[in-house]
C-alpha positions, -999 to +999 in steps of 0.1 A: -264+387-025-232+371-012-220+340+004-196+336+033-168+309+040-176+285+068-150+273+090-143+242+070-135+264+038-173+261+024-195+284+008-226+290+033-259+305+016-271+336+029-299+335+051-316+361+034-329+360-003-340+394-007-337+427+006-377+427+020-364+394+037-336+410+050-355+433+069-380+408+081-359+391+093-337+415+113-367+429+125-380+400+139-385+393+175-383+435+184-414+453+195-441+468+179-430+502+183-396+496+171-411+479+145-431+505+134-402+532+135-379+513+118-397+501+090-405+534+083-370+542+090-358+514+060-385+521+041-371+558+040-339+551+032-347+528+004-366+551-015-339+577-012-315+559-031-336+539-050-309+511-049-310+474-036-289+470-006-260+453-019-253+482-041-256+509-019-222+528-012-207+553+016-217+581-006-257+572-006-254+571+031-234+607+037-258+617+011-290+604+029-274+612+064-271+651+049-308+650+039-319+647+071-313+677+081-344+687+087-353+664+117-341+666+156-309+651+158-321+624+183-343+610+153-313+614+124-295+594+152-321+571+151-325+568+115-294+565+103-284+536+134-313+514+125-298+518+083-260+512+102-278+481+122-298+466+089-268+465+072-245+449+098-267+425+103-270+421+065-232+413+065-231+393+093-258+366+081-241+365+043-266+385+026-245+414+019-209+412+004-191+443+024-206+464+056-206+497+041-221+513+073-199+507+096-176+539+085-207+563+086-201+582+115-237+589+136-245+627+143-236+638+182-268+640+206-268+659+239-275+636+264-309+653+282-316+629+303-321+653+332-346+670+314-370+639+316-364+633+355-395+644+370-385+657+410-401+636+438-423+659+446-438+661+412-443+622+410-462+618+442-487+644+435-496+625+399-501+596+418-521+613+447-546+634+425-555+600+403-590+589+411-595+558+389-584+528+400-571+513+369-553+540+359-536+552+392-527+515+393-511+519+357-492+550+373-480+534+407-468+505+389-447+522+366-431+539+390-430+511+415-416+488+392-396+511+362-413+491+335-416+497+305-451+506+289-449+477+266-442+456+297-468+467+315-494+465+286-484+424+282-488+416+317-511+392+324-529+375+358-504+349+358-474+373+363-486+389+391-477+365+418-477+367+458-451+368+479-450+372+510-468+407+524-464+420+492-457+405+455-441+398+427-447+408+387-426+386+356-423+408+326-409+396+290-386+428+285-364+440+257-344+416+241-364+386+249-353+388+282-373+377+315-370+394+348-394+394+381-395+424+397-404+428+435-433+452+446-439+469+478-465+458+497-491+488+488-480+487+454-492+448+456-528+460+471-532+484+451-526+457+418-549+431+431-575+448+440-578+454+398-583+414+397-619+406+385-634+375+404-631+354+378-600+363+357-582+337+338-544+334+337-545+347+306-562+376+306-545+412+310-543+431+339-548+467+323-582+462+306-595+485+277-626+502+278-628+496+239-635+462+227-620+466+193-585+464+213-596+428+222-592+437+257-557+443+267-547+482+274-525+496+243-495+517+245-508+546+231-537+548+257-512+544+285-497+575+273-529+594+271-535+586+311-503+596+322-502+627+298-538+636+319-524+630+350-496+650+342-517+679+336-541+675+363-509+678+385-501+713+366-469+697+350-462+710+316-438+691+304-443+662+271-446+634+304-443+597+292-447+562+303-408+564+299-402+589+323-416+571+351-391+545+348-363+574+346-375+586+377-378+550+392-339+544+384-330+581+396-346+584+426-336+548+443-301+558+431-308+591+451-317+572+480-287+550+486-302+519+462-273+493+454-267+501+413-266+467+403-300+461+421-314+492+396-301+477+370-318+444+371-347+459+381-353+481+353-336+452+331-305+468+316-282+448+296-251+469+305-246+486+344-232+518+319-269+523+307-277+524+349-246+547+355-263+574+333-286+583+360-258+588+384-243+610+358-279+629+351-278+644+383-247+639+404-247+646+441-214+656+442-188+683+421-151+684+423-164+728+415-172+724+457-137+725+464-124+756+444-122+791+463-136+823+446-129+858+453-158+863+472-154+835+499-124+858+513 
């Protein structure tokens, strides 16, 4: 452990008193899925080089980086920015002497973000060939709305709100942000006509059919109803919750939608994360006004 000066010239304690703290604490406050991949993640790491943080060097983490070889390069990315983050963040709150990530360079990822932008056409029959209720609900919302699955999963009757001819839904998003997001006025029919007579405030909006999962829809079987829908459509492609909000963000940009609306729709911290889908598939290439031997 380590201690840092304050402004006054005083030693501060770390906030941290030992490595398992460290990570609870910088994993505090994310969600359950990044939870879950990151501890595993750590948890990796650490047995790798078998050392307590403080004395881990450059060398374990080239070392640890090159024994990844194995995996995609999106998840080495992944591992080796959460290590990077852990032990910034170590640094930052006193707990760690030096920030011996920060020189580890991260492994170059192709950007397929096109790949994962399902055409209009694709998107509407989904939606159209769902029969249930609930879950072409759960499909029209995330599209409607660009949520994310996690979003969707914690809503509750008392952040789904009218307004107007149509409504309005409050989602706690990444970061431990808040944001309402508007909803046409089908969308908003579609949604309340889910509403038991009865509901509390409290209770979910996405119901399980499974009472072990005390009642509120999970993540995971989000992803099994849009992965069904998918196929029912005849779409072979890995479809996620995800990509609905990827194809939210691309197609309002495609049809003349103000970027920094999108981005505080979908809830982006930075308008460069909404630029990407601009960049995914541009309308426009400076290759249109070349000339080519056969245009002669």
């Amino acid at each position: 452990m380590s201690a840092e000066l304050t402004n006054s010239g005083q030693l501060e304690a770390p906030q941290a008193s030992s490595d398992d703290q460290l990570v609870q604490i910088w994993l505090h406050g994310r969600s359950e899925h990044t939870v879950r991949a990151y501890r595993a993640d750590i948890e990796r790491f650490r047995a790798a080089t078998g050392k307590p943080l403080h004395m881990v060097t450059l060398l374990d983490l080239q070392d640890f980086a090159d024994s990844l070889g194995g995996l995609s390069p999106a998840s080495r990315y992944r591992t080796l920015s959460a290590i990077k983050s852990l032990l910034g963040f170590g640094h930052q709150i006193g707990y760690l002497a030096f920030d011996v990530g920060r020189a580890l360079r991260l492994p170059a990822v192709r950007n397929r973000l096109n790949e994962r932008i399902l055409p209009e056409g694709d998107l509407h029959r989904i939606l159209s060939l769902e029969s249930n209720l609930r879950n072409r609900a759960i499909l029209t919302l995330l599209y409607a709305s660009g949520v994310r699955v996690s979003e969707l999963c914690g809503l509750c009757w008392r952040d789904v709100q009218s307004n107007g001819e149509g409504g309005q839904i409050t989602v706690f998003g990444k970061g431990g942000k808040t944001r309402t997001v508007q909803l046409p006025e089908s969308v908003w029919n579609l949604l309340v006509r889910l509403r038991p007579l009865r509901a509390a405030a409290e209770d979910p909006v996405f119901v399980s059919r499974k009472k072990k999962s005390g009642g509120r829809l999970r993540p995971l079987a989000v992803l099994r109803i849009v992965r069904s829908a998918a196929a029912r459509a005849g779409i072979e492609l890995p479809v996620s919750p995800h990509w609905f909000r990827h194809a939210h963000a691309s197609h309002a940009l495609d049809h003349g939608a103000p970027i920094h609306l999108v981005q505080a729709t979908l809830g982006h911290a930075s308008i460069t994360t909404t630029g990407r889908y601009l960049h995914a598939r541009p309308q426009e290439s400076s290759g249109r006004f070349l000339r080519f031997s056969n245009e002669r």
